[in-house]
N, C-alpha and C positions, 0 to 999 in steps of 0.2 A: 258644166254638166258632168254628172259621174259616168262612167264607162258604162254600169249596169244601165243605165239609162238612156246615152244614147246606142245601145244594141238594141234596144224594145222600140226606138223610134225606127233606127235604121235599118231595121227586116224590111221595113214599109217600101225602100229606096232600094231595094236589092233586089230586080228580075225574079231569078236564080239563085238560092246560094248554092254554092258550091265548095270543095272539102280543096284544098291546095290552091289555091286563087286567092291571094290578099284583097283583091277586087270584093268579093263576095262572101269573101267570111264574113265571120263573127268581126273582127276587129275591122273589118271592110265595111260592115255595116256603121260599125262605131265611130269610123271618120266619118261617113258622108254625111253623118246627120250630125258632126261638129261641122260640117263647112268645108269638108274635104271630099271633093268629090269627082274634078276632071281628069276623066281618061288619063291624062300626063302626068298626075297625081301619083297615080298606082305604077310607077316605075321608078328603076335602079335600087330599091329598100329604102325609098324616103319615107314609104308609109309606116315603117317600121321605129323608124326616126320620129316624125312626128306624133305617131303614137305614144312614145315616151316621154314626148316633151309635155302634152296633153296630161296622159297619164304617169304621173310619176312610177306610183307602187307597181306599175308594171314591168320598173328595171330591178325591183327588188328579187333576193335571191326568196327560195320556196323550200317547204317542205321536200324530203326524200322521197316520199310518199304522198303520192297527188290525188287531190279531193276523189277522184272513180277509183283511186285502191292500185293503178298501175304504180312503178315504181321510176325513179327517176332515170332514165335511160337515154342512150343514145338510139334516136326514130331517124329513117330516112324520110324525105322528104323530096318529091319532084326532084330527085336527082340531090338534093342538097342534103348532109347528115346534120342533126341540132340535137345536143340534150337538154331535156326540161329545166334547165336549172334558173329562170327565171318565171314571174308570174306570165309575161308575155307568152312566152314558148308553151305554157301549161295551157294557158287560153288556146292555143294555134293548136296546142295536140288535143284538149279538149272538144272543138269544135269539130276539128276534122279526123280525128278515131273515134270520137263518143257519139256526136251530135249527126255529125252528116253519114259516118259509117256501121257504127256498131256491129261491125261484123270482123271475124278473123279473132273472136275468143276477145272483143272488147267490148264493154256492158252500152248498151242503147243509152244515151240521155235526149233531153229535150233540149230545145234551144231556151227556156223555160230556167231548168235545173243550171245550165251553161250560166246565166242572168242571176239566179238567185248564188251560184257561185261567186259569181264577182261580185254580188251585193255584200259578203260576208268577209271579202278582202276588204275593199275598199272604205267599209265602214268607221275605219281608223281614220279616213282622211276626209279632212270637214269639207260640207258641202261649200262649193265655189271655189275651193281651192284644191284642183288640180294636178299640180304642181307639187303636193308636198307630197314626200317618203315617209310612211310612217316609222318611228324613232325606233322599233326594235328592228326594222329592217334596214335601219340607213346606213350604217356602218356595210354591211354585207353585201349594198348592190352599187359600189364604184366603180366602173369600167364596165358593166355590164351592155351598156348602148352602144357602145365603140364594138363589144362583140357580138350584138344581133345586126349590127351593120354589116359588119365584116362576112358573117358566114351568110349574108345574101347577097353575097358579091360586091358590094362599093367598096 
């Protein structure tokens, strides 16, 4: 299942969402409706883990300049500092500055636009196969999982 796809299943499976909660994000949504979904789940930065195993192109490196026009920077987060520099993190700052906040001088999106976003990434990578990086990004996202692990503590 493509990411963009299970986030339109997984709004369905999510209370609440909520903007800093891997629980109930955007990408929150996106595991439970692959099969990931127990409370014990969404602890220590496995979710972040599995997510990349799921989604590949989400360890790839990105644009400077990310799809709402912010720039690629260093955002704090619950305490934790992350710069956009993979699709993952662009997703996590997308959902929770654009989608859940829109406020503080950053443009509203929908949860909608968030989806048609990653439908626009992903599209390099053929349907069923999850797993793969697309070839202009594969060179540039090596070690990139080791360090969305690391800056959420494991």
């Amino acid at each position: 299942m493509r990411l963009s796809e299970a986030i339109m299943l997984g709004r369905h499976l999510v209370e609440k969402p909520k903007a800093y909660e891997i629980k109930s994000c955007a990408l929150g949504m996106a595991l439970r409706a692959s099969g990931y979904g127990d409370e014990s789940d969404f602890a220590n930065g496995l979710p972040y883990v599995r997510a990349i195993e799921q989604w590949r192109w989400l360890d790839a490196a990105c644009p400077e300049v990310l799809p709402c026009g912010c720039r690629n920077y260093v955002y704090m987060v619950g305490g934790y500092m992350y710069k956009t520099d993979s699709y993952l993190k662009v997703l996590m700052h997308l959902f929770d500055f654009h989608v859940m906040s829109g406020c503080c001088g950053y443009s509203p999106w929908t949860l909608e636009q968030l989806v048609d976003w990653a439908r626009s990434v992903e599209k390099d990578s053929p349907e069923g196969s999850p797993t793969l990086v697309p070839e202009s990004a594969a060179a540039a996202t090596e070690g990139n999982s080791v360090a969305v692990a690391q800056e959420v503590g494991e």
